[in-house]
Residue frames as a rotation matrix with the C-alpha (Angstrom) as fourth column:
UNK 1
-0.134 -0.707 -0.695 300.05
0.744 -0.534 0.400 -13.42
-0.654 -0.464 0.597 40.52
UNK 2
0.802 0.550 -0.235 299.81
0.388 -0.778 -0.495 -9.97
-0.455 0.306 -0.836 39.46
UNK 3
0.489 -0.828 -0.273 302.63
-0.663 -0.556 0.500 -8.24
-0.566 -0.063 -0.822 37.38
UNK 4
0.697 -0.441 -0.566 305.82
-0.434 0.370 -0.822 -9.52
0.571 0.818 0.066 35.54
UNK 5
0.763 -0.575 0.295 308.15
0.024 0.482 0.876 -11.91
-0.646 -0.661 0.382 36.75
UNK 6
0.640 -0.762 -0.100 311.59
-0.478 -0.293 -0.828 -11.25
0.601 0.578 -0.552 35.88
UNK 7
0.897 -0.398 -0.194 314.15
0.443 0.814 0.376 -14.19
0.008 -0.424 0.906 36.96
UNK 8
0.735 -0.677 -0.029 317.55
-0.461 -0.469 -0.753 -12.76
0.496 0.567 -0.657 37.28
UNK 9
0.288 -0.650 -0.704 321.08
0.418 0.746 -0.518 -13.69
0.862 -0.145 0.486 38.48
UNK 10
-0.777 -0.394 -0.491 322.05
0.627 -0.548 -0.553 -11.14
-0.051 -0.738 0.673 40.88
UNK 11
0.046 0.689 -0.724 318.64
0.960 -0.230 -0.157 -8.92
-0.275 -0.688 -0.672 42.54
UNK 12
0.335 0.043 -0.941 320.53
0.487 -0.863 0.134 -6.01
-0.806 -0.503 -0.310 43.38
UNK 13
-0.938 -0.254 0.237 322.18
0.282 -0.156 0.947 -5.51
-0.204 0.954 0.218 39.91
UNK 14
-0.474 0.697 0.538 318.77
0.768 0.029 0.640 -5.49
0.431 0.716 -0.549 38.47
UNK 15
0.609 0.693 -0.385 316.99
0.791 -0.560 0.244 -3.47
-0.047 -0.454 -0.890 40.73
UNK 16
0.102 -0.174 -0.979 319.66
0.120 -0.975 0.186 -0.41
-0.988 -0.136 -0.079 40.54
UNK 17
-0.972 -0.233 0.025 319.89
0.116 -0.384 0.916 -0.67
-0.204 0.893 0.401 36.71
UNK 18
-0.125 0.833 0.539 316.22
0.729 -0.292 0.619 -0.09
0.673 0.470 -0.571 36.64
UNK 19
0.249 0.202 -0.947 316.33
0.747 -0.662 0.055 2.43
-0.616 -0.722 -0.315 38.70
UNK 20
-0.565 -0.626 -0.538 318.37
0.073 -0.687 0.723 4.24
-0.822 0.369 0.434 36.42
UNK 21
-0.839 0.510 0.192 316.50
0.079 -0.235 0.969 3.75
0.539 0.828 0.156 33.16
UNK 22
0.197 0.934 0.298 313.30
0.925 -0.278 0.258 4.53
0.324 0.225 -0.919 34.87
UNK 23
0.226 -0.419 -0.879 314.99
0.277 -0.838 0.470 7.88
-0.934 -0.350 -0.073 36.39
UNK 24
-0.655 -0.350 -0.670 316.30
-0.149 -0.809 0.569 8.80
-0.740 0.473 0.478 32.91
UNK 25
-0.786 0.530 0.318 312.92
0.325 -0.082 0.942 8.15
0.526 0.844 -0.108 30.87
UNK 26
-0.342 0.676 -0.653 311.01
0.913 0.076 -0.401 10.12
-0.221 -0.733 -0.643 33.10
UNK 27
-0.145 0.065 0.987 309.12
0.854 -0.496 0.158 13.21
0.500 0.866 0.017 31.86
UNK 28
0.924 0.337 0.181 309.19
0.203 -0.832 0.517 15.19
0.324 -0.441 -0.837 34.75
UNK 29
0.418 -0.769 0.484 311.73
-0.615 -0.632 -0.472 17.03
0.669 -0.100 -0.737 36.18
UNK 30
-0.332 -0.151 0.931 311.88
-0.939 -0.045 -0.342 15.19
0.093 -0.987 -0.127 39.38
UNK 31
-0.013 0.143 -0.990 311.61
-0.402 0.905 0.136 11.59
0.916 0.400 0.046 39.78
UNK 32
0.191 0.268 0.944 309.87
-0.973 -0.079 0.219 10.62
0.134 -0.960 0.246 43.09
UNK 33
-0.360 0.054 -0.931 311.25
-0.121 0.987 0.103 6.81
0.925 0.150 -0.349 44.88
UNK 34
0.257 -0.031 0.966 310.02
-0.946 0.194 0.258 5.34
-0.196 -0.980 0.021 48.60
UNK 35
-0.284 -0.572 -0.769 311.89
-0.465 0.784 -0.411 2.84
0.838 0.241 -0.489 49.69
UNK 36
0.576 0.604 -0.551 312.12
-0.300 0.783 0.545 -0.10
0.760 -0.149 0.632 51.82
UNK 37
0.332 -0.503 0.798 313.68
-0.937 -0.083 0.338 -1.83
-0.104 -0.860 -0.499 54.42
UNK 38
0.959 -0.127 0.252 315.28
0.139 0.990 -0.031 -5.43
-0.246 0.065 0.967 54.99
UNK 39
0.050 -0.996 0.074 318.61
-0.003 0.074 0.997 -6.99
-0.999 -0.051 0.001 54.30
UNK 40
0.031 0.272 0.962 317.51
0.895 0.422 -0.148 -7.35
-0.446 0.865 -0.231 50.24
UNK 41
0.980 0.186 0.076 316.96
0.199 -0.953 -0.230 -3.49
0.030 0.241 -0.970 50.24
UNK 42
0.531 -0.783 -0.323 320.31
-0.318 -0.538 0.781 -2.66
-0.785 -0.312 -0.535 51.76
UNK 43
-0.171 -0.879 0.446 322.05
0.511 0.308 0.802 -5.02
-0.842 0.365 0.396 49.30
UNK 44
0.498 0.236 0.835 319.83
0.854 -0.299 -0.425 -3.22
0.150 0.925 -0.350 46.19
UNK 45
0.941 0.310 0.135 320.54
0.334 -0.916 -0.221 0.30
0.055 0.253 -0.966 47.64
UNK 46
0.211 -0.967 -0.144 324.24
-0.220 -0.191 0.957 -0.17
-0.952 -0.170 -0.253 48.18
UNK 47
-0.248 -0.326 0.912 324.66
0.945 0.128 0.302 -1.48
-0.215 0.937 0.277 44.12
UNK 48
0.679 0.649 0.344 322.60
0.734 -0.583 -0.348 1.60
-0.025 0.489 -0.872 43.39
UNK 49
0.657 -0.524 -0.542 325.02
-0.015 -0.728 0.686 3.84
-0.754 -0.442 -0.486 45.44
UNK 50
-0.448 -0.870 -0.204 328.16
-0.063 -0.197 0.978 2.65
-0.892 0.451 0.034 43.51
UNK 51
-0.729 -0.115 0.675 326.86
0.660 0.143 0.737 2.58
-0.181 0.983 -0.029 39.93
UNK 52
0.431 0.635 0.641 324.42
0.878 -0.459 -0.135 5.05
0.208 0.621 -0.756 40.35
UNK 53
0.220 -0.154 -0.963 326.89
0.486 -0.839 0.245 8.41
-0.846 -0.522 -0.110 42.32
UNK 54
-0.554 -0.444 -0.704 328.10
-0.289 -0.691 0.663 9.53
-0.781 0.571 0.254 39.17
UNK 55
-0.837 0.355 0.417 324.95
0.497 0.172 0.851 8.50
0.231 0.919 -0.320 36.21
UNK 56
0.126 0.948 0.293 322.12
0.914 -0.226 0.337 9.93
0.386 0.225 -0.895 38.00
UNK 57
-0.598 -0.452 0.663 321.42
0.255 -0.890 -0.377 13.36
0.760 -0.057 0.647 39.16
UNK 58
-0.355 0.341 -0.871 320.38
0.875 0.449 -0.181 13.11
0.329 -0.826 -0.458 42.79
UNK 59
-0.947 0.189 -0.261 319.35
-0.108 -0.950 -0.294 16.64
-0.303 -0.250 0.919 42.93
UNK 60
-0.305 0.845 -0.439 316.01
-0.829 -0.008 0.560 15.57
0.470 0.534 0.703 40.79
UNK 61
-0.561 0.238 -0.793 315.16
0.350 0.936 0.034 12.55
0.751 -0.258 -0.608 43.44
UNK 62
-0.058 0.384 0.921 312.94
-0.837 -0.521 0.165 13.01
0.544 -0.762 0.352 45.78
UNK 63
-0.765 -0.215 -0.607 312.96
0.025 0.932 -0.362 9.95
0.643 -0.293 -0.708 48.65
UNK 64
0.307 0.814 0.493 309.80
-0.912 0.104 0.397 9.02
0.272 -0.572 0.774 50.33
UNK 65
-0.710 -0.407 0.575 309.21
-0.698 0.519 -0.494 5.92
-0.097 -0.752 -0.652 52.57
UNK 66
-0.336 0.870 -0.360 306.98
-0.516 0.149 0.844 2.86
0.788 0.469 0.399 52.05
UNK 67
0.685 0.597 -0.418 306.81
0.070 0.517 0.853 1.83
0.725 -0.614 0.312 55.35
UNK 68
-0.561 -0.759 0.330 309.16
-0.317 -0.172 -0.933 2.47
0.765 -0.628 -0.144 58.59
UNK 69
-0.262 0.052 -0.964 309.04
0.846 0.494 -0.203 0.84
0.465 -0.868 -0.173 62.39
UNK 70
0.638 0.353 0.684 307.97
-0.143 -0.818 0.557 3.20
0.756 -0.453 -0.472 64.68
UNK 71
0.236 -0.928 -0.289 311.51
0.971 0.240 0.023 4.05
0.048 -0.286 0.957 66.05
UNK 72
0.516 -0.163 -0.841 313.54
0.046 -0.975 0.217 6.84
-0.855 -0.150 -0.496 66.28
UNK 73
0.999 0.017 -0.031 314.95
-0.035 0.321 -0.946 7.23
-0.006 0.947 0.322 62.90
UNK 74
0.061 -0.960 0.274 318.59
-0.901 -0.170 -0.398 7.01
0.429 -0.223 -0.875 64.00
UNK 75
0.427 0.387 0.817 317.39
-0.685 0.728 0.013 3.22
-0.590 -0.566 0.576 65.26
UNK 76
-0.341 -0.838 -0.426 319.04
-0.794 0.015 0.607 0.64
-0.502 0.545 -0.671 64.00
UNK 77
-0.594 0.486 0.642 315.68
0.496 0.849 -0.184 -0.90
-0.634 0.209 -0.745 63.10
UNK 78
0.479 0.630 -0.611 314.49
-0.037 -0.681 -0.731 2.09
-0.877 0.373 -0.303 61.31
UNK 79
0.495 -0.139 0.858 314.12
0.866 0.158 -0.474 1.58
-0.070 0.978 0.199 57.35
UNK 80
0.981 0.058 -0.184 315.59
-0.007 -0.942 -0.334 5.46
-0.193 0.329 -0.924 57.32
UNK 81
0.374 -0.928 0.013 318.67
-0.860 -0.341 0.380 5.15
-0.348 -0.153 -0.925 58.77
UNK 82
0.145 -0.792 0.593 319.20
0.137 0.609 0.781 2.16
-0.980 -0.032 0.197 56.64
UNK 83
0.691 0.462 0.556 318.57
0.678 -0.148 -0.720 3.84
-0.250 0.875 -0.415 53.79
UNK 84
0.949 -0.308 0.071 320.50
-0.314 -0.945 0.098 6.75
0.037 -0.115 -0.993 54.51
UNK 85
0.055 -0.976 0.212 323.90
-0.392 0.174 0.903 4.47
-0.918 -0.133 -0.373 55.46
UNK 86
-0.353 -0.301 0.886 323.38
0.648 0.604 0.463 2.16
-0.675 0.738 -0.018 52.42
UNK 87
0.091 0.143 0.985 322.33
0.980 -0.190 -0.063 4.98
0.178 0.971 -0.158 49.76
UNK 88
0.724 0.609 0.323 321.90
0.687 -0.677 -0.264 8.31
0.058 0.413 -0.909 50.90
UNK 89
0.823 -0.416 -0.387 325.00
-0.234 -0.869 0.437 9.28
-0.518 -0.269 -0.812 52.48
UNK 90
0.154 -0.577 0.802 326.70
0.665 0.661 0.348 7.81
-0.731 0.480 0.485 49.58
UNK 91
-0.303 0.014 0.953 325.53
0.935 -0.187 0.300 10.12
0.183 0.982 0.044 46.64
UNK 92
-0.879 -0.358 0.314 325.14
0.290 -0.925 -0.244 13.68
0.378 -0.124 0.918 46.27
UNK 93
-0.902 0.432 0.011 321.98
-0.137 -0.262 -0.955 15.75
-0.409 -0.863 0.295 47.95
UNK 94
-0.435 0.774 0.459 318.62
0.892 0.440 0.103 14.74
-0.123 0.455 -0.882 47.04
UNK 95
-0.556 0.449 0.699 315.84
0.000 -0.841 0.541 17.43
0.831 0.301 0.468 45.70
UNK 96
-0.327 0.146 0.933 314.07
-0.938 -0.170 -0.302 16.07
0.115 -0.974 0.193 49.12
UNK 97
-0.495 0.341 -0.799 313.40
0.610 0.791 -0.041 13.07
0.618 -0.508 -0.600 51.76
UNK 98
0.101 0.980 0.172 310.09
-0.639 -0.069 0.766 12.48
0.762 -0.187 0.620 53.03
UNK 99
-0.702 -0.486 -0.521 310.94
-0.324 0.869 -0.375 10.55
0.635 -0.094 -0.767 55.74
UNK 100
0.538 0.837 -0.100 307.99
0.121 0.041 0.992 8.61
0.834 -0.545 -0.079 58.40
UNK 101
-0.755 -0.464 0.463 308.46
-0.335 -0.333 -0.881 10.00
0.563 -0.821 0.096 61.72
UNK 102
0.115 0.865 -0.489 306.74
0.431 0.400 0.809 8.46
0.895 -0.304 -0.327 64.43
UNK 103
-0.609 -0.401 -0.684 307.84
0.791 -0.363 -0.491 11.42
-0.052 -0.841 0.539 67.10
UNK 104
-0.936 0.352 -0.006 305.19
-0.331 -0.884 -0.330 13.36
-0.121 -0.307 0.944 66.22
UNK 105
-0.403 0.710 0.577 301.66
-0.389 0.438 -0.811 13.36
-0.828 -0.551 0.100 66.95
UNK 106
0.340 0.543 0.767 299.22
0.244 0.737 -0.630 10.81
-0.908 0.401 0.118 64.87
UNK 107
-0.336 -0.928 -0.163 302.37
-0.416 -0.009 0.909 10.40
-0.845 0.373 -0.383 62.63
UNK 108
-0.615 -0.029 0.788 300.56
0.554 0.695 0.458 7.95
-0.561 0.718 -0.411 59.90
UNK 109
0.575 0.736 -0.357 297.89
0.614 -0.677 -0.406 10.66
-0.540 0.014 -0.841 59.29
UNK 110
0.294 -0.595 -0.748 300.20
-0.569 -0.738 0.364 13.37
-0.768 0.318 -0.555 58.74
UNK 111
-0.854 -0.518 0.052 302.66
-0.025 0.139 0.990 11.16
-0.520 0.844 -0.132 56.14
UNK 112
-0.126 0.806 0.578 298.89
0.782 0.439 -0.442 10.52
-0.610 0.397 -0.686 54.37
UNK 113
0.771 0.543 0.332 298.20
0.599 -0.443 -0.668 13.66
-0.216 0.714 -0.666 53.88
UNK 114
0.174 -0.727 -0.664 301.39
-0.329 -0.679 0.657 14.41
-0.928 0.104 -0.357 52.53
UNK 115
-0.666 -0.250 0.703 301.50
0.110 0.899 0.424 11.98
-0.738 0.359 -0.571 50.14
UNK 116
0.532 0.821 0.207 297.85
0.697 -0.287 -0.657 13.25
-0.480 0.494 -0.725 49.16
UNK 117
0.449 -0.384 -0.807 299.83
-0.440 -0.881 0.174 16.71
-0.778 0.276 -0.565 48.40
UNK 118
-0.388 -0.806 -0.447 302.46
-0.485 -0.234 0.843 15.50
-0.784 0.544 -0.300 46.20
UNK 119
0.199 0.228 -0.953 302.13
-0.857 0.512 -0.057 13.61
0.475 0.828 0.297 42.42
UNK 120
0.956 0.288 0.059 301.95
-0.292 0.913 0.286 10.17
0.028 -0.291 0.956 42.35
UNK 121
0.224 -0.958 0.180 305.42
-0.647 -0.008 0.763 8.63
-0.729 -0.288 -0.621 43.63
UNK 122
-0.066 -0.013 -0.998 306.98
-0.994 0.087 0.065 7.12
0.086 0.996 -0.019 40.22
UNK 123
0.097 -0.610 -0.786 308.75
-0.179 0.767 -0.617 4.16
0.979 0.201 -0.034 41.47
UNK 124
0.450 0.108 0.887 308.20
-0.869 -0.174 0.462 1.93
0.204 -0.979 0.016 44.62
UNK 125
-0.775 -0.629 -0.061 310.45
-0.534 0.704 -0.467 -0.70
0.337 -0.329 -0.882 46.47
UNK 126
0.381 0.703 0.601 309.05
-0.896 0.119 0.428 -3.29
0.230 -0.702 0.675 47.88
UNK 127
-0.753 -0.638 0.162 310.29
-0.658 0.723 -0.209 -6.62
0.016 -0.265 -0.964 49.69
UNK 128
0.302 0.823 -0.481 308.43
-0.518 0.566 0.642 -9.88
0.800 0.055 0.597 50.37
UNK 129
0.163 0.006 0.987 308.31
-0.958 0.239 0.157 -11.48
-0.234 -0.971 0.045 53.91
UNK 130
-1.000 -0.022 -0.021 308.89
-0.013 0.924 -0.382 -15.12
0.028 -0.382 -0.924 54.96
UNK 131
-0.649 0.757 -0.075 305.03
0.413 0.268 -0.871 -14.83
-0.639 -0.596 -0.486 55.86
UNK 132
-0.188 0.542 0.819 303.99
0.982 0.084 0.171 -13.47
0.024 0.836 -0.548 52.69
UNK 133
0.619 0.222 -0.753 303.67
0.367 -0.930 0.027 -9.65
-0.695 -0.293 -0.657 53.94
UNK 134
-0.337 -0.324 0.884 304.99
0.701 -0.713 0.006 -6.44
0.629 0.622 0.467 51.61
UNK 135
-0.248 -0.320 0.914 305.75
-0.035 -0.940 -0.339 -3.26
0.968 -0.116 0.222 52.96
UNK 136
-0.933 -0.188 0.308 304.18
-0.341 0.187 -0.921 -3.42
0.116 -0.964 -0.238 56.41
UNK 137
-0.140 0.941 -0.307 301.11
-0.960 -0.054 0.275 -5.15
0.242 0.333 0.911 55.30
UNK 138
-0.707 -0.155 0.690 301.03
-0.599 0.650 -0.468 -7.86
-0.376 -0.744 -0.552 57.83
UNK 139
-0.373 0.916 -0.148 298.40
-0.253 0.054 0.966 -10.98
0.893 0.398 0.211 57.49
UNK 140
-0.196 0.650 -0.734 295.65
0.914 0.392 0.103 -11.02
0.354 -0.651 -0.671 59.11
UNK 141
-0.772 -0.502 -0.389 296.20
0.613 -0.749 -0.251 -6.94
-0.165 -0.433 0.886 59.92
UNK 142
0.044 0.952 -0.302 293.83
0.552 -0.275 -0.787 -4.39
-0.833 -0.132 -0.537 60.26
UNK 143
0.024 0.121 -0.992 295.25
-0.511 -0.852 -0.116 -2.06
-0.859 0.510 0.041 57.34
UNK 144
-0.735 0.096 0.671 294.30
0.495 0.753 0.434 -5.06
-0.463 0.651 -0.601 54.67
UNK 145
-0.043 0.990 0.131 291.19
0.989 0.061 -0.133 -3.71
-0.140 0.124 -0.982 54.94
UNK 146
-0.357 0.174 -0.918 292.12
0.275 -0.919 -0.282 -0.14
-0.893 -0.353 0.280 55.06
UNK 147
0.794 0.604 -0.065 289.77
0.160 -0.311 -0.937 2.31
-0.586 0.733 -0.344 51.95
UNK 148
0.339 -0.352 0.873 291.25
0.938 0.201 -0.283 2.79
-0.076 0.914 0.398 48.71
UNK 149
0.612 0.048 0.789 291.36
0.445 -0.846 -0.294 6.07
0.653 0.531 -0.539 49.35
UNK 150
0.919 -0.249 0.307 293.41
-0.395 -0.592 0.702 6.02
0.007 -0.766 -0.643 51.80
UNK 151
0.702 -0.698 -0.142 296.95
-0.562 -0.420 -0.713 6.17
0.438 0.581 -0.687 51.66
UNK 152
-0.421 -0.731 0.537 298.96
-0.447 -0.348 -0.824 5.67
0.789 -0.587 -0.180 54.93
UNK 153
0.657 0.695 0.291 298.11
-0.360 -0.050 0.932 4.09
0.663 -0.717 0.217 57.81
UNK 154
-0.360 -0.565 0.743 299.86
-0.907 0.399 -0.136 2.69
-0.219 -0.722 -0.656 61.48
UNK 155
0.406 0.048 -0.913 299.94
-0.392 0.911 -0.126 -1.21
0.826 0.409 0.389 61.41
UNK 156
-0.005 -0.235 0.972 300.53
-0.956 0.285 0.064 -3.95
-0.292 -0.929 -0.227 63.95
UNK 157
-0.255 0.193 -0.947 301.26
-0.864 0.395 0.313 -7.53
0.435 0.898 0.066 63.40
UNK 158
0.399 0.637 0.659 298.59
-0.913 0.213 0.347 -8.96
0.081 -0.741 0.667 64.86
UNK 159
0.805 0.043 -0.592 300.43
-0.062 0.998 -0.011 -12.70
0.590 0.046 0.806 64.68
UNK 160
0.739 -0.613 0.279 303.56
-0.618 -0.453 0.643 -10.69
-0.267 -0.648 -0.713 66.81
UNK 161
0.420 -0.867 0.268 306.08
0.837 0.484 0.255 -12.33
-0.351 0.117 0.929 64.34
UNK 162
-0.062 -0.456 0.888 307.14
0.743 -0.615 -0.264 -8.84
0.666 0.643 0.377 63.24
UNK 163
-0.022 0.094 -0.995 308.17
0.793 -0.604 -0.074 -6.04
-0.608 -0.791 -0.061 66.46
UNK 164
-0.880 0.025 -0.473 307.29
0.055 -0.986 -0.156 -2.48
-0.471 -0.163 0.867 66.87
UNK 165
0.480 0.872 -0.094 304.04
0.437 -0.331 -0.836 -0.77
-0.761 0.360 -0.540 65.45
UNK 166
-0.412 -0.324 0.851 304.45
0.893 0.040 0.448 0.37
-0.179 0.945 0.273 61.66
UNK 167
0.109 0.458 -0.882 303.25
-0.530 -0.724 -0.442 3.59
-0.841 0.516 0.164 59.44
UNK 168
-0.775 -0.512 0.371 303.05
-0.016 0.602 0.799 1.82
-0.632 0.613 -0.474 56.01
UNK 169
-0.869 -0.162 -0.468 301.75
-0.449 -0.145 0.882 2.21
-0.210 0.976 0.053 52.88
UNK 170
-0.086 0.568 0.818 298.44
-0.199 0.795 -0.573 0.47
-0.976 -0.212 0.044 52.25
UNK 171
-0.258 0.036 0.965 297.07
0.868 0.447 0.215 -1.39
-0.424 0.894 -0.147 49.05
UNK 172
0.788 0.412 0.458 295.86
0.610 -0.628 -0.484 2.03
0.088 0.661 -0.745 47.59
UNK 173
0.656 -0.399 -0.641 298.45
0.010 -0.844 0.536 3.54
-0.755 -0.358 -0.550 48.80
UNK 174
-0.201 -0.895 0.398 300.42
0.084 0.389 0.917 1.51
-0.976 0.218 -0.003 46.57
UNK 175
0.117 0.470 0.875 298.30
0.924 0.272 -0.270 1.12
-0.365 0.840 -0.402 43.58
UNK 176
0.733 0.649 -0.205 298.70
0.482 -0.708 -0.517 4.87
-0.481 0.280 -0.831 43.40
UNK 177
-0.194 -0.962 -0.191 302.59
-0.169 -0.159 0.973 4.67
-0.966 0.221 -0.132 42.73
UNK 178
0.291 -0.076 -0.954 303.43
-0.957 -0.039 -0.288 4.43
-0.015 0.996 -0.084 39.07
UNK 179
0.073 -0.528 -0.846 305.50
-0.281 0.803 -0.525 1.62
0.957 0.276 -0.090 39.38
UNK 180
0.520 -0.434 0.735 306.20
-0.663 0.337 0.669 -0.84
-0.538 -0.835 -0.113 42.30
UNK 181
0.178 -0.554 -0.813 309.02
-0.580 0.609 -0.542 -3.45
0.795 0.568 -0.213 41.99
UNK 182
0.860 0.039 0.509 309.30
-0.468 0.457 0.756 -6.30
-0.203 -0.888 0.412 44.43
UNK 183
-0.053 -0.998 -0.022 312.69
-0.764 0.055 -0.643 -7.47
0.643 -0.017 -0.765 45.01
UNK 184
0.876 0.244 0.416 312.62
-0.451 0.720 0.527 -11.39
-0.171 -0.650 0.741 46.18
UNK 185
0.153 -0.612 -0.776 316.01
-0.578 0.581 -0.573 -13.14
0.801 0.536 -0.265 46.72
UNK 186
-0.814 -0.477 0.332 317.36
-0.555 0.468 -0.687 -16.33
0.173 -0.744 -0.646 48.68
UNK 187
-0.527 0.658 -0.538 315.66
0.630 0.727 0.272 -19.81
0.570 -0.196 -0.798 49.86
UNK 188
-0.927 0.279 -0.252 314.31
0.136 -0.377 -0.916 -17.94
-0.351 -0.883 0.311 52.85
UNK 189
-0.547 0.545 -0.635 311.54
-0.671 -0.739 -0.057 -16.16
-0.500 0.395 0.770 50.50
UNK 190
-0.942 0.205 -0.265 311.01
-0.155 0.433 0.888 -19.29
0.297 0.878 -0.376 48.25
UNK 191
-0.537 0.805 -0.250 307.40
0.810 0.409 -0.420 -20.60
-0.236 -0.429 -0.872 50.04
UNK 192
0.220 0.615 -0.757 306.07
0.213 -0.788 -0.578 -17.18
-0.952 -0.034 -0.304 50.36
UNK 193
-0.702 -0.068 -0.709 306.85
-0.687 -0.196 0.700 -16.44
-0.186 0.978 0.090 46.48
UNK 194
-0.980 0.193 -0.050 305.30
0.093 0.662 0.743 -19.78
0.177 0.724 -0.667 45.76
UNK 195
-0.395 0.846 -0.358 302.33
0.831 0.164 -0.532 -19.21
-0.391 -0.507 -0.768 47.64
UNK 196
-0.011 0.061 -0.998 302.24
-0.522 -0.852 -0.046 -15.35
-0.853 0.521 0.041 45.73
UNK 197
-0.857 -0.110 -0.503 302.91
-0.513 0.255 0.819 -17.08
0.038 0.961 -0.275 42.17
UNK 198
-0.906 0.421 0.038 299.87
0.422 0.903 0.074 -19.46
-0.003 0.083 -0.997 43.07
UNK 199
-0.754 0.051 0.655 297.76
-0.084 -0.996 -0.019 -17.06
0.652 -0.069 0.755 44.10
UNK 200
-0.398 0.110 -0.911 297.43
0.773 0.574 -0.268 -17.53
0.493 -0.811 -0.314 47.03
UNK 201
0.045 0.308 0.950 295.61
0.306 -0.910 0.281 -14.47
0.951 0.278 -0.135 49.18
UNK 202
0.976 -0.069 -0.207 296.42
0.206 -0.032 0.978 -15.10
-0.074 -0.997 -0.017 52.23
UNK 203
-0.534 -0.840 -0.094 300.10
0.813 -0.541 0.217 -13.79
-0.233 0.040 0.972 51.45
UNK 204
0.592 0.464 -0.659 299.36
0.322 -0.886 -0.334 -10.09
-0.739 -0.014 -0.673 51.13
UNK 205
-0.569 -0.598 -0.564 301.82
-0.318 -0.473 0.822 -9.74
-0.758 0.647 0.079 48.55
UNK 206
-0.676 0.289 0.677 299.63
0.723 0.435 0.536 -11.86
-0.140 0.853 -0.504 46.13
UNK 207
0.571 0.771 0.282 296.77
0.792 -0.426 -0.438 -8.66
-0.217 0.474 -0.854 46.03
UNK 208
-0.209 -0.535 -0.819 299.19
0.136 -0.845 0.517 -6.14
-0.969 -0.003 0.249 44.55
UNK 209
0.208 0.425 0.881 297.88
0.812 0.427 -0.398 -5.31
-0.545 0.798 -0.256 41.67
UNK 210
-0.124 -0.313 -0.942 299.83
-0.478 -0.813 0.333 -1.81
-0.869 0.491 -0.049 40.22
UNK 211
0.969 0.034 -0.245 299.16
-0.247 0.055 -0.968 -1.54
-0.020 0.998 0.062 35.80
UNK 212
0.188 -0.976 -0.107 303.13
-0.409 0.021 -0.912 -1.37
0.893 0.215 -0.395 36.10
UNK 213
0.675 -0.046 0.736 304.34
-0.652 0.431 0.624 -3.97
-0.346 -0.901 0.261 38.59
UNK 214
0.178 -0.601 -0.779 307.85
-0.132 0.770 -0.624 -6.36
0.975 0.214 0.058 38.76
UNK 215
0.954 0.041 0.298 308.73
-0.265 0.580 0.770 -8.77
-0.141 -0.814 0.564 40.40
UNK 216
0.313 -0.921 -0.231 312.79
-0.782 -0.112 -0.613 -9.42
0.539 0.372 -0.756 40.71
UNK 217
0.784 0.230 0.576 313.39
-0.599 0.520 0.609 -12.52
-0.160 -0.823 0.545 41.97
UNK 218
-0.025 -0.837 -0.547 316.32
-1.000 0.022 0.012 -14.48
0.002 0.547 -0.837 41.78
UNK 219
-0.281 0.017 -0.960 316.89
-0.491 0.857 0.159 -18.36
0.825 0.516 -0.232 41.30
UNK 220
-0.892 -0.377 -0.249 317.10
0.068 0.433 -0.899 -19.09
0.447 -0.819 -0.361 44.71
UNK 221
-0.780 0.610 0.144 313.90
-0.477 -0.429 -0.767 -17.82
-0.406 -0.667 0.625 45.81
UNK 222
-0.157 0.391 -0.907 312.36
-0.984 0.020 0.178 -19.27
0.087 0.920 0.382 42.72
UNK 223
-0.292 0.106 0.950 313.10
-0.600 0.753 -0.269 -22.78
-0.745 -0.649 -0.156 43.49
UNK 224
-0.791 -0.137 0.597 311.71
0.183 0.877 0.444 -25.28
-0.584 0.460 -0.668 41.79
UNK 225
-0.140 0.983 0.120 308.76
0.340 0.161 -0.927 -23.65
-0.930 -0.089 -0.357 40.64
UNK 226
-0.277 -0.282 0.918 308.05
0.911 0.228 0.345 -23.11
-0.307 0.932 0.194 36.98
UNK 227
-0.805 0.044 -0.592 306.62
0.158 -0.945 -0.286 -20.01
-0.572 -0.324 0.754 37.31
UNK 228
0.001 0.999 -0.041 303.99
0.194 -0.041 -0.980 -18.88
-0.981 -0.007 -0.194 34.30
């Protein structure tokens, strides 16, 4: 496994108090996150909401996406519009959200080369499937394979446990974030962690490989393994 493992008691606790200290030891002005999707996300971005509306200054955030269903973003399977209920329409306006639209034409393109445009996003979310997937990085999928230099791509999971076609992040896309943090809690997760702690490659979470990479995982997910 790539990265630090960090055991904790409670996920979402951890994951919004690092938010905050990486948001206030940042040297730019602006302090760029994309987020995620899942029931793990909602529970991080709702701790964030209440302990972060009144420490951080949401005017200097910018919100990008690290992957989104190819929905309408008012869907109630779209990673936006759970963002937006659990965090955004909580706290004050953001400096801007990047969200993935798939209503316009060759939608993954376009978020690419936006993404190309801006600095490197500081701080990414990420989750960890039952099957071993991260962000929409499916296994067995064609955008495993996608070039380093590319950013963005559409996604399908070719084993059809996971609906809709994706836009999602790819491994370079990720490597190019400053930081990524995977957020793993609950039995549900424990296999696919162990199989990531072993390194295992057939889990697509196990080739993340960011210089600055955590892993938040909590007992439950952890299980019995001893870790490293």
């Amino acid at each position: 496994m790539n990265g630090s493992l960090v055991v904790v008691d409670d996920v979402a606790a951890s994951f919004a108090q690092l938010v905050l200290d990486r948001a206030a030891a940042r040297k730019a002005s602006q302090f760029a996150i994309a987020f995620s999707g899942g029931s793990t996300a909602r529970e991080c971005y709702e701790r964030l909401a209440r302990i972060g509306v009144s420490t951080l200054d949401w005017s200097t955030i910018d919100a990008w996406w690290g992957d989104e269903r190819c929905v309408p973003l008012d869907d109630p399977d779209s990673n936006y519009r759970l963002v937006e209920e659990s965090l955004l329409g909580e706290v004050g306006p953001l400096a801007s959200v990047q969200p993935m639209r798939s209503d316009i034409p060759n939608a993954a393109d376009a978020y690419d080369r936006l993404v190309h445009s801006a600095p490197p996003i500081d701080f990414i979310h990420l989750g960890l499937g039952p099957d071993g997937h991260t962000a929409s990085l499916f296994p067995d999928s064609d955008a495993l394979t996608a070039p380093a230099s590319r950013f963005v791509v559409s996604n399908l999971d070719p084993r059809g446990n996971n609906s809709h076609e994706r836009i999602t992040f790819t491994f370079g896309g990720i490597a190019h974030c400053r930081s990524a943090v995977v957020t793993v809690a609950g039995s549900s997760k424990t296999e696919a962690l162990h199989r990531v702690l072993d390194g295992d490659l057939t889990a697509p979470a196990a080739h993340l490989a960011n210089d600055d990479l955590i892993w938040l995982v909590d007992a439950e997910a952890m299980g019995s393994h001893s870790g490293r």
